[in-house]
C-alpha positions in Angstrom: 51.3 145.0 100.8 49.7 141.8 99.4 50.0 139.2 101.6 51.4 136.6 98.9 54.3 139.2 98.0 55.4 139.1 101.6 55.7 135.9 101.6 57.2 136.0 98.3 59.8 138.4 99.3 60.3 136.3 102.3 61.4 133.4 100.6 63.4 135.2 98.1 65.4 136.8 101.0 65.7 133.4 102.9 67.1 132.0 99.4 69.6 134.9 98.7 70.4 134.7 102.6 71.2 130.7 102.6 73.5 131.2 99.0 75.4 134.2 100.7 75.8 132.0 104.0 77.5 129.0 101.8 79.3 131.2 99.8 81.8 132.0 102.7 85.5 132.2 102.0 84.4 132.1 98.3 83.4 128.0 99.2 80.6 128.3 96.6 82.6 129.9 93.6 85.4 127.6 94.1 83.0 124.4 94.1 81.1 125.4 91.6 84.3 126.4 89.7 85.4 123.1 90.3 82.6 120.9 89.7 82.3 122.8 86.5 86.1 121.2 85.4 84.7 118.1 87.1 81.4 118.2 84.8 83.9 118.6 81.8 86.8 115.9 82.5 83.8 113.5 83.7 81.7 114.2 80.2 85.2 113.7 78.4 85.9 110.1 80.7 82.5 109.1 79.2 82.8 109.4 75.8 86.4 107.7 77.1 84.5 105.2 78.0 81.6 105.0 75.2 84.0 104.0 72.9 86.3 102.2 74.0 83.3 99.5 75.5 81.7 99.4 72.4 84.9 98.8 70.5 86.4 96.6 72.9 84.0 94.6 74.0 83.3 93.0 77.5 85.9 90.9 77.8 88.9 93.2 76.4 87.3 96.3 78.0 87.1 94.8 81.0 90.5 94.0 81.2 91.8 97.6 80.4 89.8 99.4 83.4 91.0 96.7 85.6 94.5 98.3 84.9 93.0 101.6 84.8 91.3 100.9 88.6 94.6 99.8 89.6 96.2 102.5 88.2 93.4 105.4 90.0 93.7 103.0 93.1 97.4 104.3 93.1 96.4 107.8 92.2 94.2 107.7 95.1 96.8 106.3 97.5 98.6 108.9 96.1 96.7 111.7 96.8 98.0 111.7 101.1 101.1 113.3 98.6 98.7 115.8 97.2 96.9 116.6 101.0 100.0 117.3 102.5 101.7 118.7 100.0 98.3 121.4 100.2 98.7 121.5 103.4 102.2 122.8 104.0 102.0 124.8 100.4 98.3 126.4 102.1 100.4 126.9 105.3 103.3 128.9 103.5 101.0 130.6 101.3 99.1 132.5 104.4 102.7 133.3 105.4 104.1 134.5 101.9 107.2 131.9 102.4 107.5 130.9 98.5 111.2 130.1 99.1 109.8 127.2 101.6 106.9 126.2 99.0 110.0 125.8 96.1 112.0 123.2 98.6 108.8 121.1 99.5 108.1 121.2 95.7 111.8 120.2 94.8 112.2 117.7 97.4 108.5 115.9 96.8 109.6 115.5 92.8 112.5 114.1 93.1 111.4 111.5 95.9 108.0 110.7 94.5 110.6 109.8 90.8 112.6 107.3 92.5 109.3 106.1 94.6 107.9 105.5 90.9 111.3 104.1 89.5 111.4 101.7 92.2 107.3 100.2 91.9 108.3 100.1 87.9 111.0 97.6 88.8 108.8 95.5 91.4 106.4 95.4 88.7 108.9 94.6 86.0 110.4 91.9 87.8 106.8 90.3 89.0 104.7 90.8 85.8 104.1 87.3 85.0 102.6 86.5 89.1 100.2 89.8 88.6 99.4 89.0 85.3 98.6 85.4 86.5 96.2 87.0 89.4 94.6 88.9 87.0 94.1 86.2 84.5 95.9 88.4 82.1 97.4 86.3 79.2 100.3 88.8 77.8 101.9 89.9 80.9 104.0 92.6 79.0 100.5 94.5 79.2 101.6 94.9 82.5 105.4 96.0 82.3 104.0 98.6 79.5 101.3 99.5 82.6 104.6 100.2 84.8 105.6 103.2 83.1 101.8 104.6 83.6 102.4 104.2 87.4 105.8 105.9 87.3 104.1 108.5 85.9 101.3 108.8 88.6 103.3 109.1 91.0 104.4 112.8 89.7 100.6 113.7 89.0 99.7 114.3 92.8 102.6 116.7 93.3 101.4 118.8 90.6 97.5 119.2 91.9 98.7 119.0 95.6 100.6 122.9 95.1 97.9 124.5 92.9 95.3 123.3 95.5 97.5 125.1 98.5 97.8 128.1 96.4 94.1 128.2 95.4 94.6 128.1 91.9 91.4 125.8 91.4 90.9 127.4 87.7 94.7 125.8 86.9 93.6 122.3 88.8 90.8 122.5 86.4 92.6 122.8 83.6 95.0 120.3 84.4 92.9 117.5 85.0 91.2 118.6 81.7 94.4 118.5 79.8 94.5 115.2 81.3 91.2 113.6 80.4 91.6 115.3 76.5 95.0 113.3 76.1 93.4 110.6 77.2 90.3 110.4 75.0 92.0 111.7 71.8 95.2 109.3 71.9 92.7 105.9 72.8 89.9 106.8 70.6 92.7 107.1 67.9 94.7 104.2 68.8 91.5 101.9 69.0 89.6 103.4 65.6 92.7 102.1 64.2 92.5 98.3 65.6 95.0 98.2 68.1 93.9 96.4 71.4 95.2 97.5 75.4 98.9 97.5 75.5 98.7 100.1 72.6 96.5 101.9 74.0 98.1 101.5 77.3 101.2 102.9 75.7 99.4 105.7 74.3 98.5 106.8 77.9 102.0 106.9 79.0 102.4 109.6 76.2 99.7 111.4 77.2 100.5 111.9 80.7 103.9 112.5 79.6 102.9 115.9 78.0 100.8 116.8 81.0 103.6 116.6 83.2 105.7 118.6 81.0 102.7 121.1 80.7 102.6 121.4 84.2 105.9 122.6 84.0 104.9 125.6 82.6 101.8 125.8 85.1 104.1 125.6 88.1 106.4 128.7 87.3 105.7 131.1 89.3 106.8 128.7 92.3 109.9 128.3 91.0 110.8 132.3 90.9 112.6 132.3 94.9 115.6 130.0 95.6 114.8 126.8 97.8 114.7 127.6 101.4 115.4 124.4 102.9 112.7 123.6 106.0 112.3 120.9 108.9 111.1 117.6 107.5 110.0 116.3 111.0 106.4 118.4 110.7 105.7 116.8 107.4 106.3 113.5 108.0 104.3 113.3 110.9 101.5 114.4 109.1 102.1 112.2 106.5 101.9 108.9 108.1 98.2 109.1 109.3 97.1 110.8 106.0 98.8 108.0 103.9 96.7 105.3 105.9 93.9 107.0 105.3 94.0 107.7 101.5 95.2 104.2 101.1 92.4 102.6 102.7 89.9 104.5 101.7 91.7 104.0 98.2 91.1 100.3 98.8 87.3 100.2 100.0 86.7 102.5 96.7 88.4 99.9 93.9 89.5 96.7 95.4 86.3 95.6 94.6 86.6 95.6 90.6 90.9 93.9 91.4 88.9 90.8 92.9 86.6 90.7 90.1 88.9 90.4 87.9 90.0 87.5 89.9 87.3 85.4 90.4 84.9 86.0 87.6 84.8 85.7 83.7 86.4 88.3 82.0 82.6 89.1 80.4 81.6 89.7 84.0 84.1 92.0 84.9 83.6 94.1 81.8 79.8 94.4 83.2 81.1 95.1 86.5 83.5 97.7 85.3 80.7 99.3 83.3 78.7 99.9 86.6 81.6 100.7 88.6 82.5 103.6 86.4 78.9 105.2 86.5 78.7 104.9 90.0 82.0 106.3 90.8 80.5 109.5 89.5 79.7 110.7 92.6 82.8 110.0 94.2 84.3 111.8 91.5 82.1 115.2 92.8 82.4 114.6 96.7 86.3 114.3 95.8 86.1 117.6 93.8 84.4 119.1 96.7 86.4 117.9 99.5 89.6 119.3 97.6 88.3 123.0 97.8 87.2 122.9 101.5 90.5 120.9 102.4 93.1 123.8 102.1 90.6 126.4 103.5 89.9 124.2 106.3 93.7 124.1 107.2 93.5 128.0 106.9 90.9 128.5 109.1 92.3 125.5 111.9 95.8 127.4 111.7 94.1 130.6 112.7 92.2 129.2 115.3 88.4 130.1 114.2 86.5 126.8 115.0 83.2 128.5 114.2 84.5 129.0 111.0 85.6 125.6 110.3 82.2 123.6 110.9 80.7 126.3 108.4 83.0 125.4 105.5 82.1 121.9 106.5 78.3 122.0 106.7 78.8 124.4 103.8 80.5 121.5 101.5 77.7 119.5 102.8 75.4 121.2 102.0 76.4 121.8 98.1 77.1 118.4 97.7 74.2 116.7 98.9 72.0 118.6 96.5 74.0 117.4 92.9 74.5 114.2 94.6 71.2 113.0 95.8 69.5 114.5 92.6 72.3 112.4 90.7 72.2 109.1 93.0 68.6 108.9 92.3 68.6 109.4 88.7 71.1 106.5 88.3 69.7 104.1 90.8 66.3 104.8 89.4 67.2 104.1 85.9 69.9 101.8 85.8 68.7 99.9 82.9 68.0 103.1 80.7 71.0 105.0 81.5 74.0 101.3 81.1 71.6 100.3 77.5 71.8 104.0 76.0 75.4 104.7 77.3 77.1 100.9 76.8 74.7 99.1 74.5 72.4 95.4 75.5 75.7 93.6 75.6 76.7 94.9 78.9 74.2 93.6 81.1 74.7 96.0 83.7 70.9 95.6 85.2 70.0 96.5 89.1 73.1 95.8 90.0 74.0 99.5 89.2 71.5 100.7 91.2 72.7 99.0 94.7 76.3 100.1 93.5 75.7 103.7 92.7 74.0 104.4 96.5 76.9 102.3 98.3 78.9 105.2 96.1 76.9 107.7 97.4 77.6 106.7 101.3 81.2 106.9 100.5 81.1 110.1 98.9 79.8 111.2 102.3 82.6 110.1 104.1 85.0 111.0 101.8 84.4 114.8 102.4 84.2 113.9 106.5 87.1 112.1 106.3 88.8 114.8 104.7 87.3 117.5 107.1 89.5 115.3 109.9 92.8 115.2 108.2 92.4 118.8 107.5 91.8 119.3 111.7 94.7 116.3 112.5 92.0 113.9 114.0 93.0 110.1 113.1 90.7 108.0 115.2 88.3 107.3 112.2 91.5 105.8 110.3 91.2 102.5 112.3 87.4 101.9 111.7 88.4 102.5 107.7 91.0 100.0 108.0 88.8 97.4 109.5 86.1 97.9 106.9 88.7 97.3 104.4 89.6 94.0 105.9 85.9 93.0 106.4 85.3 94.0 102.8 88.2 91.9 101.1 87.1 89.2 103.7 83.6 88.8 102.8 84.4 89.1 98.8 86.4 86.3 99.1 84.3 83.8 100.8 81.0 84.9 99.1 81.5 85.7 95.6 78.8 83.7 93.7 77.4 86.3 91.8 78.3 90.5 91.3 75.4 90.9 93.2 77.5 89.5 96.2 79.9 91.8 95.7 77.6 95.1 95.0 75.8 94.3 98.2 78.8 93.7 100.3 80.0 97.8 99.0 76.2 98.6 100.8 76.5 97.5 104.1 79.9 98.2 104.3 79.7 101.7 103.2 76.9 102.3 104.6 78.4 101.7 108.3 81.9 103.3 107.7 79.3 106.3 107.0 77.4 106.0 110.0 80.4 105.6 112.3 81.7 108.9 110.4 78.6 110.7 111.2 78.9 109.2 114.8 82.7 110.6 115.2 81.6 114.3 113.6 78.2 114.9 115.2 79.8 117.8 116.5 81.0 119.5 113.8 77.8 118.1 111.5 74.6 118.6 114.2 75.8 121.0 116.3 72.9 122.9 115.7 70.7 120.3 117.2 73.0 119.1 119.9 
């Protein structure tokens, strides 16, 4: 045989050999299943976007994804209900106790409602301070902007039991739903002339119907009468995870609440422009991290540790390839890609560049972090909680430019991933240790 076809045929095996290896547990179909939803509802957020900066403007557009980063700061924060609620719905799936899934799923919506009811009525009654830390002019923008946070405080429920049971196709086209509603009811509401606290208002409806769509998505869980289960497990588990979805919630989009603050309303629409490219890739590793999560808690509950550092370096390993190649397009283009996309007013510049690769150190951790809470390993949530201290720190006392701010995400991402890589050597180099 040729010599060239060996090696060929080699290669080729190596290839099919490496795709089969990352394809355990079906890691690679589900990923790829759900980056595919994530490529849709992320294409669909930037046509969201597209318009509504050109239409807005800086300053008026700026102040809308304020409230929308507030509002995905509390989705993220949120999102310990979605872990945990995979977790025990992952847990009772492996053991076919449906009757147990139907009580966590009964008892989480009907807390997580008066949760909501009770942040509407903090933020009812202190509209006019937030709206004065903002430099928000209308505060009933912000009472409108309540009923969107009662509402997300449902949403995380709804993904959190379709994750345990694996339905990633339904978590797709939920989130789809989602983003759809979104663009169609703003794009409307804002072809038409209105400004934000109609199209604020026009949010609340849309994720009204989603809810109720879920509804319908949700069924099946809702076929065995409530088997009513010990509490004590779950909230253990809870407390660490909240800590660390709110901080790590916190060192993703404080950033862009301080902005607001400090700077011109001008500058925070250019800062929100580049914070909503970069977060791109956060949007991917989150993706990613949401497939191995309930697998990972499969794997840890049946004991095969071999298993679990494969789905991790396997997650790894599939994100690292669309997020480098996506990292370097953005940092490497920054002017291109925030002209063609937002137009010369937005004078996004460099600045996106330094952003997009402090994104990309999160994303990292992100998926590490999540590998942890999966395996009940909470020394990391400290380190997180200092950076975010640090971070809101050093904003404060040096904010003379966005540049400030943009290289303040670096450094400070860039160590909260190294001390991740530090804590998971194990489980990450094991092959060379």
């Amino acid at each position: 045989m040729d010599p060239d076809t060996k090696k060929s045929k080699k290669l080729l095996g190596e290839k099919t050999k490496f795709l089969a290896n990352i394809n355990s547990e079906n890691l690679l179909k589900n990923i790829w299943q759900v980056s595919l939803n994530s490529i849709i509802v992320a294409l669909i957020t930037l046509v969201f976007h597209f318009i509504l900066s050109r239409r807005l403007g800086p300053a008026q557009y700026g102040e809308l994804e304020t409230l929308l980063t507030i509002n995905m700061t509390i989705l993220i924060m949120l999102s310990a209900v979605c872990f945990i609620v995979t977790r025990f719905i992952s847990y009772y799936r492996t053991r076919s106790q449906y009757d147990k899934m139907k009580f966590l799923a009964n008892w989480a919506f009907i807390f997580f409602f008066i949760i909501g009811m009770a942040a509407f009525i903090i933020n009812l009654i202190f509209s006019n301070i937030f709206a004065s830390f903002l430099n928000i002019e209308d505060h009933t923008i912000l009472i409108v902007f309540g009923f969107l946070v009662w509402i997300s405080f449902l949403m995380p429920i709804i993904e959190g039991i379709l994750r345990g049971l694996q339905e990633f196709d339904s978590v797709g086209k939920y989130k789809i739903l989602d983003a759809a509603l979104r663009l169609i009811i703003a794009s409307t509401l804002v072809m038409l002339g209105f400004f934000n606290k109609q199209i604020i208002i026009g949010l609340v409806a849309g994720g009204i119907i989603t809810v109720l769509f879920s509804a319908y998505i949700l069924k099946r869980v809702y076929i065995n009468k409530p088997y009513k289960i010990e509490m004590k497990e779950i909230y253990r588990f809870a407390i660490p995870v909240f800590l660390a979805c709110i901080t790590y919630a916190l060192l993703s989009n404080v950033d862009l609440v301080l902005v607001k603050h400090f700077f011109t309303a001008e500058q925070t629409g250019y800062y929100a422009a580049a914070q909503m490219f970069a977060k791109i890739i956060l949007t991917i590793a989150f993706g990613s991290a949401g497939v191995m999560f309930p697998k990972l808690i499969e794997e840890h509950s049946n004991g095969n540790k071999k298993e679990i550092k494969k789905i991790l370096k396997n997650t790894l390993k599939i994100f690292l390839v669309g997020g480098i190649i996506l990292t370097a397009i953005i940092a490497i283009w920054p002017h291109q890609i925030s002209h063609a996309f937002f137009g010369k007013q937005y004078d996004v510049g460099s600045m996106l560049s330094i952003y997009v690769i402090a994104t990309f150190f999160l994303s990292v951790s992100v998926i590490l972090m999540m590998y942890d809470l999966a395996l009940k390993r909470y020394k990391f949530i400290p380190v997180f909680i200092l950076a975010v201290i640090i971070m809101i720190y050093q904003i404060i006392q040096l904010h003379n430019t966005l540049y400030d701010i943009v290289w303040t995400l670096f450094v400070i991402d860039g160590l909260v991933l190294a001390f991740m890589l530090i804590y998971n050597r194990k489980a990450v180099f094991s092959q060379f240790i």
